[in-house]
N, C-alpha and C positions, 0 to 999 in steps of 0.2 A: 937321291933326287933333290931337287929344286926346294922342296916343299916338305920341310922338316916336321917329321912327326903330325902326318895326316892323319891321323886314327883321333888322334886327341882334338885337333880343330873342328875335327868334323861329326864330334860328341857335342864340345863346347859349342858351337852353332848352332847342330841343333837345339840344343836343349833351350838358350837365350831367347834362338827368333821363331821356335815353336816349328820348325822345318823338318819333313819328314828326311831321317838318314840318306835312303837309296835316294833321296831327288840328290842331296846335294853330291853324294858320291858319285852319282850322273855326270854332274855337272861338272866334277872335278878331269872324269874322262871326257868329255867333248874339250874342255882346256884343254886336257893336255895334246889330244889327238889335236887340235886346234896349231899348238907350238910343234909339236912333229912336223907339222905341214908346212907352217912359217919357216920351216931351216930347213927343209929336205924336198920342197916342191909337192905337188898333188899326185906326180905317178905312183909315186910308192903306193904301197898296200899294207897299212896297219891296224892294229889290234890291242886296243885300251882296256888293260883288265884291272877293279884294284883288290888289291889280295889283302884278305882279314888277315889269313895270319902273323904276317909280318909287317901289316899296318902302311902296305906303299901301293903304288898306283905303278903297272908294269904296262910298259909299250913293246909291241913283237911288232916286228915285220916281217912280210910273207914274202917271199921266191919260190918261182915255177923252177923245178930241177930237168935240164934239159943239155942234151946232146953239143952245142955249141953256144956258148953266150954273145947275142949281140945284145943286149943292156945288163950293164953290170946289176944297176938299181933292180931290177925285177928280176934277173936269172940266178940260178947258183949252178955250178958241174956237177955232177954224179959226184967225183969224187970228195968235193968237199961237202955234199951233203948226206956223206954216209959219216963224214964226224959229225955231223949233230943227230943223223938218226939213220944207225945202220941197217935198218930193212927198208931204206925210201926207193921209191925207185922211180923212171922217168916219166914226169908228167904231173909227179905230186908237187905238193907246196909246202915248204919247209918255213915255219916259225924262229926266227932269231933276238931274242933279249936285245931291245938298246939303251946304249948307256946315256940317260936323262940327263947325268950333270955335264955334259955338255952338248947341249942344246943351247947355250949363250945368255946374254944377256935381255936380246929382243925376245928371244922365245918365252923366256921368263917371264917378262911383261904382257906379252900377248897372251900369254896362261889364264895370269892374272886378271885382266881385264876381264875377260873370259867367266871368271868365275866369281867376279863381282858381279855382274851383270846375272848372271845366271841364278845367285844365291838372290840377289832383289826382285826376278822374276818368280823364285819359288816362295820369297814373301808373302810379295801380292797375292798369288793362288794360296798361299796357305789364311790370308787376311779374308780373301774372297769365302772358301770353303769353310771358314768357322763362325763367320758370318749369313751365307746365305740361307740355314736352315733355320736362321732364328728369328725369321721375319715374324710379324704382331707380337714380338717380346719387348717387355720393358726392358729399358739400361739404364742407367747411372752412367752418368760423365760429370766433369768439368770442364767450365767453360773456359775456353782457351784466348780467343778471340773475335771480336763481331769485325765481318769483313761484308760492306754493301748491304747493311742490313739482313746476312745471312749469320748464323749462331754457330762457329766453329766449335765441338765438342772432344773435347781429348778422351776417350774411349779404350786406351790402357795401349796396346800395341798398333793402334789405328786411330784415323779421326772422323768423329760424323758430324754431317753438315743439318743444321736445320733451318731452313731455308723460312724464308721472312711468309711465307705464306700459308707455312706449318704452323707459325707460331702465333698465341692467344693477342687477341687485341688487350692493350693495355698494361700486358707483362713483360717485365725488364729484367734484363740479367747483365751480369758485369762481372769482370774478367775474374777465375779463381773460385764461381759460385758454384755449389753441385746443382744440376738441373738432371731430372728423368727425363725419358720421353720415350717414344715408341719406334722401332725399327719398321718403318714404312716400305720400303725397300735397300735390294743390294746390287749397285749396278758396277761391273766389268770395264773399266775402259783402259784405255792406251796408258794415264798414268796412274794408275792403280784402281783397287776398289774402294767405291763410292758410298758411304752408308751413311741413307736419307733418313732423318729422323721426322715425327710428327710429335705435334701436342696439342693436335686440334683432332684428329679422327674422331671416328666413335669406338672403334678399340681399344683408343688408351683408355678411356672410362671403363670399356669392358673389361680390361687387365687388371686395371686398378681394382675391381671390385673382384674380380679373383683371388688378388693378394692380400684381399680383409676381411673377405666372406669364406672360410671354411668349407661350409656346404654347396656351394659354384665347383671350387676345387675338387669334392666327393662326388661331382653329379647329380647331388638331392637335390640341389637348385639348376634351373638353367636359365640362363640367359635368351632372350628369342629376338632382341634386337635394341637397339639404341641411336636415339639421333639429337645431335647439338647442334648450337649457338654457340662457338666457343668462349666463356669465358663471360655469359648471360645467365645460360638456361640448357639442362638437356633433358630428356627422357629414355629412361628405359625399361623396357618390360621383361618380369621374369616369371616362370612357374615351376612349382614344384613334384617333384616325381611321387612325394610319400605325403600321404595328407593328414600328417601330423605335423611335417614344417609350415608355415608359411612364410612364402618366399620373400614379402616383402617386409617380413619380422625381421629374416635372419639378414635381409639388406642394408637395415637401419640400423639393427644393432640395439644392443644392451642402453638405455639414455642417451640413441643416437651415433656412440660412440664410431661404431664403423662407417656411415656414410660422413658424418663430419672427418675423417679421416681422409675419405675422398674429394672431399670440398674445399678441405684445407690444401690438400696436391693443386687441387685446380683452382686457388686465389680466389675463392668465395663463386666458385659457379653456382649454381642453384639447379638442382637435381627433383624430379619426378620421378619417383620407383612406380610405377603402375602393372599391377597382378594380370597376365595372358589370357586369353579367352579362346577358345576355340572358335563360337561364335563372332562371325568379322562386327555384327553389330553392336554386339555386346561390349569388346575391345575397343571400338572407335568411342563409346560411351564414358570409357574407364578411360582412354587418353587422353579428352578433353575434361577430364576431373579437374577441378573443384566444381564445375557447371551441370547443374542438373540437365537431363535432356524427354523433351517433351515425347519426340516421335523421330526416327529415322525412315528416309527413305530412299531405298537401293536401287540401283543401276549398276547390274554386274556387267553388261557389255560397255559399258565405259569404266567399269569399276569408281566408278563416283558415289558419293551419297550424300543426302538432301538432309540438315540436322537442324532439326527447331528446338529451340530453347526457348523458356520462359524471359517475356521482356527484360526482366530485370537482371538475368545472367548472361544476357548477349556478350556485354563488354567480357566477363570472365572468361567465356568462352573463347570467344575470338583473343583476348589477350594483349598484351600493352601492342601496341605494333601491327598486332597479326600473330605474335610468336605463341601464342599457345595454338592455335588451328595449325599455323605452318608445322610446326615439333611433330604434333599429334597424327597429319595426313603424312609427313615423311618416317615416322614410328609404325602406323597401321600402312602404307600404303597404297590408300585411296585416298584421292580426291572429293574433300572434305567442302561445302558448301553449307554454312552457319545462316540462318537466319532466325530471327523474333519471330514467336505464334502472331504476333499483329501483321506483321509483313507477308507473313505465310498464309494468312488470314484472308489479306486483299488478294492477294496472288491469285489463290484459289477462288476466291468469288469473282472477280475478273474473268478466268479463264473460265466460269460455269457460267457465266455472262453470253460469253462468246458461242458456248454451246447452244444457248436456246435462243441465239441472234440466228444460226444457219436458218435458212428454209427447209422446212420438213421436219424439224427438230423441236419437238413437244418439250412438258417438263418430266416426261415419265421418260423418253427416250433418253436426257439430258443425262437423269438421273443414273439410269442406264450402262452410258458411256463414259460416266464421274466413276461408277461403282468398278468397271471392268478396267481403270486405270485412264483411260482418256478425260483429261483434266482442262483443256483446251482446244483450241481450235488449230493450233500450231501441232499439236500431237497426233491430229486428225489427219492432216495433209500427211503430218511423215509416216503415216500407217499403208501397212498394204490393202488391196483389198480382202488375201486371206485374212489380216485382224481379222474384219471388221465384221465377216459373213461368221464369224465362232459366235457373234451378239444377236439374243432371239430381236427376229424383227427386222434384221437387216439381208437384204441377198447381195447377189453379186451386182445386179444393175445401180439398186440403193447407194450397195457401198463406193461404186466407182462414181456414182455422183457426189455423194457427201465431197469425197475426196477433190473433185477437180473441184468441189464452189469452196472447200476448203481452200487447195493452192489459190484459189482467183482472192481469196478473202485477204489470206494472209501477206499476197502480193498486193493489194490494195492497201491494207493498213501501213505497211513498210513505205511505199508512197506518199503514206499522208503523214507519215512521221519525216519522211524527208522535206516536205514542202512546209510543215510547222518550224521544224528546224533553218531551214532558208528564212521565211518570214521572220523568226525571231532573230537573225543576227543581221538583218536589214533593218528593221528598228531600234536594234542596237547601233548598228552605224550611224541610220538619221538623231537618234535622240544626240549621241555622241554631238552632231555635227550642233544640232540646234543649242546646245549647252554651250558649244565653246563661241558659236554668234555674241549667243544672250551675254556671257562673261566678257565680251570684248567690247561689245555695246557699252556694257554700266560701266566698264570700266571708265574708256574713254570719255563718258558723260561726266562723271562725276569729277575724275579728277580735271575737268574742263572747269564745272562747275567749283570746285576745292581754289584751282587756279586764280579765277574771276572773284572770287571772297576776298584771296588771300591779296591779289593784287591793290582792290578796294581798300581794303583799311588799309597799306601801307601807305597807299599815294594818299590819303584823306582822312586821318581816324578821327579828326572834328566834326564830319559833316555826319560822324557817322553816329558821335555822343550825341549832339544836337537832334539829329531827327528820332532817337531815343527819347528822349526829354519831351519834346512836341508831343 
């Protein structure tokens, strides 16, 4: 054959490009059935087998045994195909060895290509498959080259890309550096597969404290979620299965050591470990730590909640920016609304204002419909009248009243906040207007006046010492 000592190639292949034996030996039969066809046309009828024990790849062709031959290519006669198999008889299909080495010089080539092409396809798949089952794992790479501000990573027999929007604001890498990151995904295309790296998710953090924390890896710790800023601030919360650990001991570690471990990965992030709560209130309390919290209040058909803090922890709470409330509502996920006991204060006196402004609406009723959660006048309109008849005192006529001098109230008040708002930025225009009159008046005056001085002493500064002196 063509192809000297196939057995050993197709060890050595495998074993370098990590390729399963039977693909490439596949591959080796479609080449060669591939060059059969190149030199002998498509009628034929043949049969690529490669045979272990003598280490070669054997082509047969098939003939129908039959009574008279009109195609040499596909017929044989009886008689000569009782010398290859003397019980055949008319109608079978007789099998004949051909001899490979000469099949030429094209067919050669065409093999070849053949089976270059075929060994780079079973690459790729073999790239794809040892890759795709290892998604939210850490790797190690080096970096190869930054191409578009995307972060080419050399990956050992593959490269991963991490793209400019994976990557942490304000960390730099250069050419030859080792960089981790997380296998985000593995995508399939036309020229090979694609492996996205991230180093911004909330999994790498999660991975990372995998490969520091012991007890995550045992299952005595779990993780129950986490959420970043990359390359600021992140949070994440964990509990523990056996209440001898605590989970945010074994997170931090011996003098810190394990989470500084993970800080140091992530160029001084700044990490919140915060203990799980079954309780959603109790949790959103623990995620906005270091800020004490006065009182929550819930709204589970919006899943929101209302959080008062003492004046003087607002700022803690809410955070440089926003970013401790933002961290905290995307950690707990609910919709987080911080306010000051002062704010929450007026709010509430306001809206009890509003109650005993309706008609019909005493301080005992007021009282009432504060106690049973109606805090306003705006909570009244969105009520049904089933609320409102559960309240001693109230029936169904009551309540449908309330309700419509409600809607007439609160569509009144929206009104006169519209027409304040109109007024106030039409006094802003006139003052606007009368300022820049006033400034173009004194100007012009003065520097008239500036002009008439300066012109006087120049033409005359005798008359001007003299009437001094007088």
């Amino acid at each position: 054959m063509f192809i000297s000592d196939i057995k050993r190639v197709v060890d050595q292949v495998s074993r370098d490009k990590g390729i399963d034996r039977e693909i490439l030996i596949k591959a080796l039969e479609e080449a060669l059935k591939s060059a059969t066809r190149k030199k002998f046309g498509n009628k034929i009828e043949i049969e690529v087998q490669y045979n272990e024990e003598s280490g070669e790849i054997e082509v047969f062709q098939f003939k129908d045994v039959v009574e008279e031959i009109t195609d040499p290519e596909l017929h044989i006669t009886l008689e000569d195909g009782r010398k290859l198999d003397t019980e055949c008889q008319i109608g079978d299909s007789l099998g004949a060895r051909m001899d490979t080495s000469k099949f030429g010089r094209i067919a050669a080539q065409s093999a070849k290509q053949v089976i270059i092409q075929k060994i780079k396809d079973a690459e790729k798949d073999a790239v794809y498959a040892s890759f795709i089952d290892r998604k939210n794992e850490i790797i190690n790479g080096i970096v190869q080259r930054i191409d578009r501000g995307n972060i080419i990573v050399n990956l050992g027999h593959t490269e991963g890309i991490l793209p400019a929007r994976e990557q942490v604001p304000r960390e730099t890498y250069h050419r030859g550096e080792r960089i981790r990151a997380l296998i985000l995904d593995v995508l399939h295309n036309t020229r090979g597969p694609q492996i996205i790296l991230t180093r911004t998710h909330p999994n790498f953090l999660i991975n990372l404290f995998r490969t520091e924390v012991p007890e995550i890896s045992e299952g005595i710790v779990t993780i129950m979620g986490a959420a970043r800023e990359p390359g600021i601030r992140a949070k994440f919360t964990v509990t523990s299965s056996s209440s001898d650990i605590d989970p945010v001991g074994a997170c931090v570690g011996m003098k810190g050591s394990r989470v500084q471990n993970v800080v140091q990965e992530l160029k001084g992030e700044k990490i919140d470990i915060i203990p799980w709560h079954m309780d959603s209130a109790k949790f959103v309390c623990n995620a906005l730590a270091p800020a004490e919290i006065s009182r929550v209040i819930i709204d589970e058909d919006n899943r929101s909640m209302e959080v008062i803090v003492p004046d003087e922890f607002l700022s803690i709470a809410i955070g440089k920016r926003g970013q401790n409330v933002r961290l905290a509502s995307k950690l707990t996920k609910w919709h987080l609304d911080v306010k000051s006991e002062t704010s929450y204060g007026e709010t509430m006196k306001s809206g009890y204002n509003s109650l005993i402004a309706l008609p019909g609406i005493g301080v005992s009723m007021a009282d009432t419909l504060y106690e049973k959660g109606f805090f306003s006048v705006e909570e009244i309109a969105m009520a049904s009248v089933e609320d409102l008849v559960q309240i001693r005192g109230i029936g169904e006529e009551k309540a449908a009243r309330l309700i419509e001098i409600s809607l007439e109230t609160v569509a009144d008040m929206k009104y006169r906040n519209e027409l304040e708002k109109n007024k106030e930025s039409e006094d802003t225009s006139d003052d606007s207007g009368e300022d820049n009159e006033k400034s173009t008046g004194n100007t012009s005056d003065s520097s008239g006046e500036d002009n008439e001085n300066s012109t006087g002493q120049s033409e005359a500064p005798g008359e001007t010492d003299v009437g001094k002196t007088d």
